[in-house]
C-alpha positions in Angstrom: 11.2 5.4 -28.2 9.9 2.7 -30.3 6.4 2.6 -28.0 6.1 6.6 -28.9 6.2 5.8 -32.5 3.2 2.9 -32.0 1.0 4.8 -30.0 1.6 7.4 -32.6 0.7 5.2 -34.9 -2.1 3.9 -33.1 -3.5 7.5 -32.8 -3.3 8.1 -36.2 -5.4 4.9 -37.2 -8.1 6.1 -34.7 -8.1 9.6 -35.8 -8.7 8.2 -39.6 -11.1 5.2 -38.3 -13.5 8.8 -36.4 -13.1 10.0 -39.6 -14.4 7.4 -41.5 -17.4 6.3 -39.8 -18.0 10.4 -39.2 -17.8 11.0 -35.4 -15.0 14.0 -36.2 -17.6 15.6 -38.3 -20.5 15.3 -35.1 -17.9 17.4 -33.1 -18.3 20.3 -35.7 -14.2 20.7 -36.1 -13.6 23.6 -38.5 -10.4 23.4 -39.7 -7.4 20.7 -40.1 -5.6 22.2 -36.8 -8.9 21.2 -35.2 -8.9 17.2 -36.7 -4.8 17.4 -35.4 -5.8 18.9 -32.0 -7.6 16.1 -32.0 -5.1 13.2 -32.9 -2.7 15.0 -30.4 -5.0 14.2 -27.5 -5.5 11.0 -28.9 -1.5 10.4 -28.4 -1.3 12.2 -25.3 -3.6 9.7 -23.7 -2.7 6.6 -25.2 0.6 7.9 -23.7 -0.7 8.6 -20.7 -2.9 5.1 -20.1 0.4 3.3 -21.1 2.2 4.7 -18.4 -0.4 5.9 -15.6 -2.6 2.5 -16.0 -2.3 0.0 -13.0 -3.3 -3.9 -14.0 -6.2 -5.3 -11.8 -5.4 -8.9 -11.2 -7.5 -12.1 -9.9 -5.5 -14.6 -7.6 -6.9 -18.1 -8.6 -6.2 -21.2 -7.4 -3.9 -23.1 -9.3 -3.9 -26.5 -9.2 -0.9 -28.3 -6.5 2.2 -29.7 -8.4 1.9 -33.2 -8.9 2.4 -35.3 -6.2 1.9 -32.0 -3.9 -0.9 -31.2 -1.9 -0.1 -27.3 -1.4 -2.9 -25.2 -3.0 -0.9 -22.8 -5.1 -2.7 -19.5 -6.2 -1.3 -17.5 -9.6 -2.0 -14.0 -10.2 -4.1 -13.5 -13.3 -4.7 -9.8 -15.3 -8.5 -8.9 -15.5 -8.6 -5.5 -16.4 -6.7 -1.8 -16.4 -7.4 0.8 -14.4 -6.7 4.6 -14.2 -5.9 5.8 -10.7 -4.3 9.0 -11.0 -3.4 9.5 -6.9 -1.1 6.5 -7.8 0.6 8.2 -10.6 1.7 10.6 -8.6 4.3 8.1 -6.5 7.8 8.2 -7.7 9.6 4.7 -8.7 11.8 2.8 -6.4 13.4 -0.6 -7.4 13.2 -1.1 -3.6 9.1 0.0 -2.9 7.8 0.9 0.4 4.1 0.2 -0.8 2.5 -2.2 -3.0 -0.7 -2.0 -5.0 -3.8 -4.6 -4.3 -6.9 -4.5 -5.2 -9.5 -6.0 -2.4 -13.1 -7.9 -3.6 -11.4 -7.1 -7.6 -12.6 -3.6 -7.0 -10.9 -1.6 -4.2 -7.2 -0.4 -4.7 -4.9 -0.4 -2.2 -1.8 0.4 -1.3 -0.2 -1.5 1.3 3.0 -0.9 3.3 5.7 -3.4 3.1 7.6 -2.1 5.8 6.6 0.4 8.5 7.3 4.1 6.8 8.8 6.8 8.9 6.9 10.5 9.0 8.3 12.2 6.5 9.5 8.9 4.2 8.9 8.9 0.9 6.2 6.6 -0.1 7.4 5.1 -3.2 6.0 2.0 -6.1 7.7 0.3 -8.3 6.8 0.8 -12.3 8.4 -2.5 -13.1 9.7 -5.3 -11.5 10.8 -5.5 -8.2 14.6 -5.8 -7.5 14.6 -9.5 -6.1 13.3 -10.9 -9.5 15.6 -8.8 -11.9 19.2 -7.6 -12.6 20.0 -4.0 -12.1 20.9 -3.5 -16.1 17.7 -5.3 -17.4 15.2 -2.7 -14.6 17.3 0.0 -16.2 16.9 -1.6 -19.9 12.9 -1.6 -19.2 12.4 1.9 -17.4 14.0 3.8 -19.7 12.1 2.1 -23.0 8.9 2.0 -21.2 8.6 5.0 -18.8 12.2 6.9 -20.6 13.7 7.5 -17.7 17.4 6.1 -16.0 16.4 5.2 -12.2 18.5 6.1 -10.1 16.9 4.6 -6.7 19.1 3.5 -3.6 19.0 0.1 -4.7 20.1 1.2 -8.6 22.5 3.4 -6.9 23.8 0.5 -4.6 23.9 -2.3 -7.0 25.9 -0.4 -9.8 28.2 0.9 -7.1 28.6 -2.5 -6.2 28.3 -4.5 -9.0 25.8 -6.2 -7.1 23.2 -9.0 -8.8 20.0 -7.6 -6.8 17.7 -11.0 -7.0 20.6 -12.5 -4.5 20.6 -9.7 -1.9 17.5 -10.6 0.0 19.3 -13.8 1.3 21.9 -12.2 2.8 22.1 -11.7 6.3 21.5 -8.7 7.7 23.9 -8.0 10.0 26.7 -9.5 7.8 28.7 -6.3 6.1 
């Protein structure tokens, strides 16, 4: 809720900043329903970019621990991006897919795991289940993207009780 009232906020100081320096008065608005119409769609996308954007990141070497001689490359943000195919995928904890950009200009989305005919092809808004708890996913989806998941690996760990960044090193064939 509390990012709502910022990018409320936010639209607000924009909509008075076009005021100020006179671009609302180039788009020949009439009346004060015009100059809100205006801030709405102004918080509508900032809404929108805050949910629908996709990060493009740089992998760059990083330089070896010391005494190591492993090169080590770190994932660095460069820019945002609007891809609005990708906004249509529905969240999973547990993706099937995961975005990557090729040459820091082609997006991908690559399978992590073959995917049947039929099989939902699902992304992860947050982080992946490995490297949080299920109540802390949770915690962030709903304040960033206000929703409760309720994926098979949500479903699983609360069933469970479960601590998700420990069930990749289980074995597979153990019940």
């Amino acid at each position: 809720m509390h990012l709502q009232v910022s990018y409320g906020i936010t639209s607000g100081l924009l909509l008075e900043l076009a005021t100020r320096v006179g671009y609302l008065s180039r788009l020949n608005l009439e009346t004060a329903d015009d100059v809100h119409l205006v801030g709405g769609l102004l918080h509508r996308h900032l809404m929108q970019l805050s949910v629908n954007a996709h990060a493009i990141n740089d992998y760059i070497q990083a330089m070896p621990e010391e005494g190591g001689s492993q090169l080590k490359y770190r994932d660095v943000p460069v820019s945002s991006g609007l891809y609005p195919w990708i906004s249509l995928l529905n969240h999973s904890c547990e993706p099937n897919v995961i975005p990557t950009f090729e040459c820091g200009r082609l997006f991908l989305l690559r399978a992590l795991a073959p995917i049947a005919v039929g099989e939902e092809v699902v992304n992860s808004y947050c982080v992946h289940f490995a490297r949080m708890d299920v109540e802390k996913r949770q915690e962030r989806l709903l304040d960033r993207y206000n929703f409760v998941c309720k994926c098979p690996r949500c479903e699983l760990e609360l069933k469970d009780g479960l601590n998700g960044r420990y069930i990749p090193l289980k074995c597979k064939s153990c019940p």
